[in-house]
N, C-alpha and C positions, 0 to 999 in steps of 0.2 A: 504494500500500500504506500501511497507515498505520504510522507512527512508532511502534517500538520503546520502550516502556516497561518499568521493571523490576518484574515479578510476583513474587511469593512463594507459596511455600504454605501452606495453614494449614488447623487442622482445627477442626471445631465439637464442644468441649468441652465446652458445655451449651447446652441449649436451654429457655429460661423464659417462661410466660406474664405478661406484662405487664399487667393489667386486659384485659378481653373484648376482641379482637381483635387485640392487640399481640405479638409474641412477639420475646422477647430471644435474638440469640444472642451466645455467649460465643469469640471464636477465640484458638488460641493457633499457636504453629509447629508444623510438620509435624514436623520434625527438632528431637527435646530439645534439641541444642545451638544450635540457632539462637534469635535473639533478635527482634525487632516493631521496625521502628523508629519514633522518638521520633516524638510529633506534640503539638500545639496546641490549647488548646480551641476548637472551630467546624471542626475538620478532616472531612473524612471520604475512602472510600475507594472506588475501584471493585473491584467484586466481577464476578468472572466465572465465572457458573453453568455446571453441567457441558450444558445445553442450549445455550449458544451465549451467552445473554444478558449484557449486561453494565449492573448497574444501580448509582446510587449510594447509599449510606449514609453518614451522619453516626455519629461515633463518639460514644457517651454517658456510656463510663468517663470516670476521670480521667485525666489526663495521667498524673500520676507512676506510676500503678500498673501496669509497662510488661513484665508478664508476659502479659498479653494486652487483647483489645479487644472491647469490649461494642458491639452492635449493636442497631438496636428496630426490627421493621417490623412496620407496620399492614398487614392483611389487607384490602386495596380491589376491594369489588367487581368495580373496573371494570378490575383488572388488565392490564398489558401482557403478563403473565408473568411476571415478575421473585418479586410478592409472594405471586404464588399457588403458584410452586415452593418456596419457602423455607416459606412454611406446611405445605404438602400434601405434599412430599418429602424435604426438607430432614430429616438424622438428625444424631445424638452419634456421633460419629467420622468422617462424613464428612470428606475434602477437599475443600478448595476454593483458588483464585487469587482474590489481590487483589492491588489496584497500591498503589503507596508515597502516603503520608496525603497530599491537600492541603488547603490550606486558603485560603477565599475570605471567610470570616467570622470574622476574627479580634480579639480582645477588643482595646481598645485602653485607654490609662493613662487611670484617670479617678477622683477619687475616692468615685463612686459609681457602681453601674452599674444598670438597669432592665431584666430580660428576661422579655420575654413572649411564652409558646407558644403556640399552638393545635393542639390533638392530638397526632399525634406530632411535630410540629415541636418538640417537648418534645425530643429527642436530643441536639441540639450544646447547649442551654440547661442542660443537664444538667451535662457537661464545664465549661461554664462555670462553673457554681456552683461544681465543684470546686476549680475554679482558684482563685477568689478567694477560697473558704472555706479554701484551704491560702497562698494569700497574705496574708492575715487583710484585703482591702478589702470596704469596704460593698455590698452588692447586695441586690436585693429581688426575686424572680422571682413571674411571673402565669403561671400553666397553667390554661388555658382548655379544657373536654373538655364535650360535652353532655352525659354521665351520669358518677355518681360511679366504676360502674363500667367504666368505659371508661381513667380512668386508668390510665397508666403508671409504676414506678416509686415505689408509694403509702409501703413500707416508708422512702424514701429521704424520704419528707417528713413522716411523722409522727416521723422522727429529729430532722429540720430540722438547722438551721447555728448556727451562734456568730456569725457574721458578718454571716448575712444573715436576711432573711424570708421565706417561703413562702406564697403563697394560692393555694388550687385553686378556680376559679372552673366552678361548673356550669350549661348553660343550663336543663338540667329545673326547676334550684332558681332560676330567675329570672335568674341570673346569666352573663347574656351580654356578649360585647365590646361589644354597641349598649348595654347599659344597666349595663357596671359599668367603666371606666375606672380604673385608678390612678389617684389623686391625686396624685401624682409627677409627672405628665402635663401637671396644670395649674401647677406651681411650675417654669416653664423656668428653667434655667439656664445657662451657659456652661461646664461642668467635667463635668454628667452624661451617659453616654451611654447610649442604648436601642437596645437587640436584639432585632428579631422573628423567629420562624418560624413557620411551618404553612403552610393553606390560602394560594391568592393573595387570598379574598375578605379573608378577615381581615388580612392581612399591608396589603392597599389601605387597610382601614376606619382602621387603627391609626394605617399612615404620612400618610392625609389629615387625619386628628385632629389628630396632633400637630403635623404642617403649619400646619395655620389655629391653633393653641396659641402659634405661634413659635417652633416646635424646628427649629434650622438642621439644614440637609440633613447635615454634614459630623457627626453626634451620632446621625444614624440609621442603622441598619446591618441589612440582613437577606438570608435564603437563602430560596434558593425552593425547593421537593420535585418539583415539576412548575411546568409551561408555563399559563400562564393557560387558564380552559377554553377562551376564545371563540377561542385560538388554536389548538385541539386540535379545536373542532368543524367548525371551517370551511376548513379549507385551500384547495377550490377559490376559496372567494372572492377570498381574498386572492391566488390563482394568476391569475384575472382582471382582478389590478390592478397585474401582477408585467410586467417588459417585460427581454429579454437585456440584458446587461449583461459589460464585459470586465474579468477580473484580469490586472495585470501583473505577475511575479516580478520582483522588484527582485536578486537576485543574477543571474539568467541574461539578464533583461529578456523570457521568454520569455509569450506572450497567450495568453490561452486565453479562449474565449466562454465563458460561461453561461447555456444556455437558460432559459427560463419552466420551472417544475417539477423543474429539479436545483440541486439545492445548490454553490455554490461547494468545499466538502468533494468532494462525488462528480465533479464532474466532475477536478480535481486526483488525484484518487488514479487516477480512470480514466488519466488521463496517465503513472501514475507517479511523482507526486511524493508524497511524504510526509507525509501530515497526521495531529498526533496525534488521534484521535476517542474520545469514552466514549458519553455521554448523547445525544448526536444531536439532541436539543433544548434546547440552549441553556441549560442549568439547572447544567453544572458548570464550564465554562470552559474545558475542556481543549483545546480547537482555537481560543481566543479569539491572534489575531494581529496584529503589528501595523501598520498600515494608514501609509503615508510619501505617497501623492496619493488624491483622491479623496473623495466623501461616501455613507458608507458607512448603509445605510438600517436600523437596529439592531432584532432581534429577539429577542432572550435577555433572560434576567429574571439574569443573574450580573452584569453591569455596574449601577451607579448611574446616575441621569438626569444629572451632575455628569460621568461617563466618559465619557459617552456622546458627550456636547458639550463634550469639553475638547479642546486641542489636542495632545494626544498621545493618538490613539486605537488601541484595537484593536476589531477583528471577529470575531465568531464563525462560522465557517466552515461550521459542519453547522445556520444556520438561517438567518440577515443576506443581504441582497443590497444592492444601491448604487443610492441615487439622482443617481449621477454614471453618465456612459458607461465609467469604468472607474474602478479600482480598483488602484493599485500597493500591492502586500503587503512584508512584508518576511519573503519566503521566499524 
């Protein structure tokens, strides 16, 4: 079964479109006297649609404004569900459950910061403006959208900041991640830090840029929305290159195989043990564990290439399998 987490309820208080395909919603508590709790810019939350699904969102408000929490999802064609309910059924007064804020991209002391979106990866970049515009530190944010009207959140930047700067970068008007870079980019330094999100192509092109730039790993920082595609198109392949493999619970010391084609997550819960699970593809960390023997073969885009190969690891249970014959957890 899986791990017991604390939901809330809350209700959708407004629903706003965002530039052509984006739609904001606004939630607050179910119960007037109940209150949100506090979260961090880069946090976000799981949402549990009344169909069963359970997807993530990044929160876009501010931190401090802790009467409710603004959400932004893009309408994707290629929907799992998630985005096409909250468009097409989603109302102003519905209920809904979400779980308590996490956060796996968090702003770190710097005194300058560089964030740059792609599409709606605009959401936690958002939050973060605020933060630092209500901290009074330097920052400069890049939102990258292929048409002007596709933008999210327009009102929020022809307001702009006192602190920081704004450019909305469009590819229709020429202006794409391959041909318009920050210039911040090319001035490395030891103190700045840069935060991406959106797509995985773009979120690649950025972090290899600035890679061969000289921007130490330990200054880059980003979220993924989803699972690279090439890992979304092809599963049998990599099922064909997959071989059993065992975990061992290090509290009970109890084994358990893992076939070709189940997830370490599935086959654990089938046993009965408790794991906590959201996204099931490795995009928000919530079943990320940690690993005491064993080399653990990493599929999730929520660790760093740095976590990944340090010595103190964890695994992510609903995607990872092991390039060692087994695997002791510390469950």
């Amino acid at each position: 079964m899986t791990a017991n987490r604390t939901l809330m309820n809350v209700q959708v208080d407004a629903l706003m479109a965002q530039g052509q395909g984006n739609l904001a919603v606004r939630l607050v508590p179910s119960d007037a006297q109940a209150t949100l709790p506090a979260f961090e810019a880069g946090s976000h939350v799981d949402v549990h649609l009344p169909t069963g699904l359970v997807r993530q969102y990044s929160i876009a408000s501010a931190p401090h404004e802790t009467a409710f929490y603004t959400l932004c999802v893009r309408h994707e064609s290629a929907s799992r569900g998630g985005s096409r309910y909250i468009h097409e059924r989603l109302r102003v007064g519905d209920t809904l459950r979400i779980g308590t804020p996490r956060n796996l991209f968090a702003l770190q002391p710097a005194p300058h910061s560089v964030l740059m979106a792609g599409g709606i990866g605009i959401t936690p970049l958002l939050a973060m403006a605020h933060t630092l515009e209500r901290h009074a530190q330097s920052f400069e944010l890049h939102y990258y959208a292929r048409e002007r009207r596709q933008v999210a959140f327009a009102r929020q930047w022809l307001k702009g900041f006192v602190h920081g700067t704004v450019q909305v970068h469009c590819s229709e008007e020429g202006q794409s991640i391959r041909t318009q870079l920050p210039a911040r980019l090319h001035a490395v330094d030891t103190t700045t830090h840069l935060y991406i999100c959106g797509p995985h192509g773009f979120m690649q092109h950025i972090t290899a840029q600035a890679t061969a730039l000289g921007w130490p790993s330990a200054q880059l920082h980003q979220e993924a929305f989803a699972p690279p595609a090439s890992a979304q198109a092809a599963p049998t392949t990599s099922a064909q290159t997959d071989a059993a493999f065992e975990v061992e619970l290090a509290s009970t010391g109890s084994i358990f195989v893992i076939p070709v084609g189940q997830s370490i997550a599935a086959v654990l819960q089938d046993q009965g043990v408790e794991v906590s699970l959201s996204c099931e593809m490795g995009i928000c960390g919530a079943c990320l564990t940690p690993v005491h023997a064993g080399k653990p073969d990493h599929r999730d885009t929520v660790q760093t290439e740095a976590e990944k190969c340090g010595t103190s690891q964890h695994v992510a249970l609903c995607c990872s399998r092991s390039h060692s014959p087994r695997l002791v957890l510390g469950l």
